[in-house]
C-alpha positions in Angstrom: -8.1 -18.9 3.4 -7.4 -20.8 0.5 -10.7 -20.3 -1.6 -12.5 -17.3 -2.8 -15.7 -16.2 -1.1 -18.2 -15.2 -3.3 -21.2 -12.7 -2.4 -23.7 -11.5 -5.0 -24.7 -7.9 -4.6 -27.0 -4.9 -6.3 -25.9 -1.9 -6.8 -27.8 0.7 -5.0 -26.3 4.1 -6.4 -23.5 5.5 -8.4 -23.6 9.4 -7.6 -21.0 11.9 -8.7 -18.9 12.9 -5.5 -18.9 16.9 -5.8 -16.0 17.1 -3.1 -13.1 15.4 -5.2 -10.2 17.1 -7.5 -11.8 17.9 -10.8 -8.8 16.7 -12.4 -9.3 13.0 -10.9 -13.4 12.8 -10.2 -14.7 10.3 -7.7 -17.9 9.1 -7.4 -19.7 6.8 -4.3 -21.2 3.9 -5.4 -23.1 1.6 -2.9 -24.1 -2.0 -3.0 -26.6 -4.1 -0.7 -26.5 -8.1 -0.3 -29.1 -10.0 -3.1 -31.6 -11.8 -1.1 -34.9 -13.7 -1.6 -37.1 -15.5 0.7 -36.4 -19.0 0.3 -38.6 -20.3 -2.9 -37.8 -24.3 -2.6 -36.4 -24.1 -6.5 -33.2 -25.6 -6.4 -31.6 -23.3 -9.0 -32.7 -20.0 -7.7 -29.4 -18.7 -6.7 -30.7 -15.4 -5.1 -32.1 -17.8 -2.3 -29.0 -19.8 -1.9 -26.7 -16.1 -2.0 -29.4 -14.8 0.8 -28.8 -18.2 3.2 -25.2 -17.1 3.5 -25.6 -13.7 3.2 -28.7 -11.8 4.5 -27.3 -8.9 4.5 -24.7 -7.0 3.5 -23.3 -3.2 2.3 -20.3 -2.3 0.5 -20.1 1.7 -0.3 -16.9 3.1 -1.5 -15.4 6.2 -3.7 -14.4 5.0 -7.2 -13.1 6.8 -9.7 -16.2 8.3 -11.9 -14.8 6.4 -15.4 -14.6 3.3 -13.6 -18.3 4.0 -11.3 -20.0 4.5 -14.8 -19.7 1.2 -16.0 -21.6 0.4 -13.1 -26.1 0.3 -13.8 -28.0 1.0 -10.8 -30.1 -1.8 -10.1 -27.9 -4.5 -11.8 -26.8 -7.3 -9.9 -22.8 -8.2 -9.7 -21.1 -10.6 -8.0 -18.1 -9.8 -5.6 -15.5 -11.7 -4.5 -13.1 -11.9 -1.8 -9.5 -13.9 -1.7 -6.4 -13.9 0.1 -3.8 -11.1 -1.2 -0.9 -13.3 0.1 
């Protein structure tokens, strides 16, 4: 793979993980693919993100001073690219 795949994603939660050291706090976050219903406008990129990807889910454990930059609700793009 030689170029980047992009996806555009919301972010679904940001919740404290209670089960994590104290001294290095986690917390889950969760994302779900973008998507609209096709609308016909040529520069509504939530339609064109949906086409490729309908659906989607990324959930992981971050650590909680890099999760709260995060907004619930906020839409982010994510990409993915070969390592080597």
């Amino acid at each position: 793979m030689t170029q980047a795949i992009r996806c555009k994603m919301i972010c679904h939660a940001v919740e404290l993980n209670p089960h994590t050291d104290p001294a290095n706090p986690m917390a889950n976050v969760r994302f779900g693919a973008v998507w609209t219903p096709e609308s016909g406008t040529a520069g509504d990129e939530n339609a064109v993100f949906g086409k490729y990807t309908p659906w989607a889910e990324y959930r992981a454990a971050w650590a909680q001073s890099v999760a709260e930059r995060l907004e619930v609700g906020k839409t982010y793009y994510v990409d993915f690219q070969a390592a080597d």
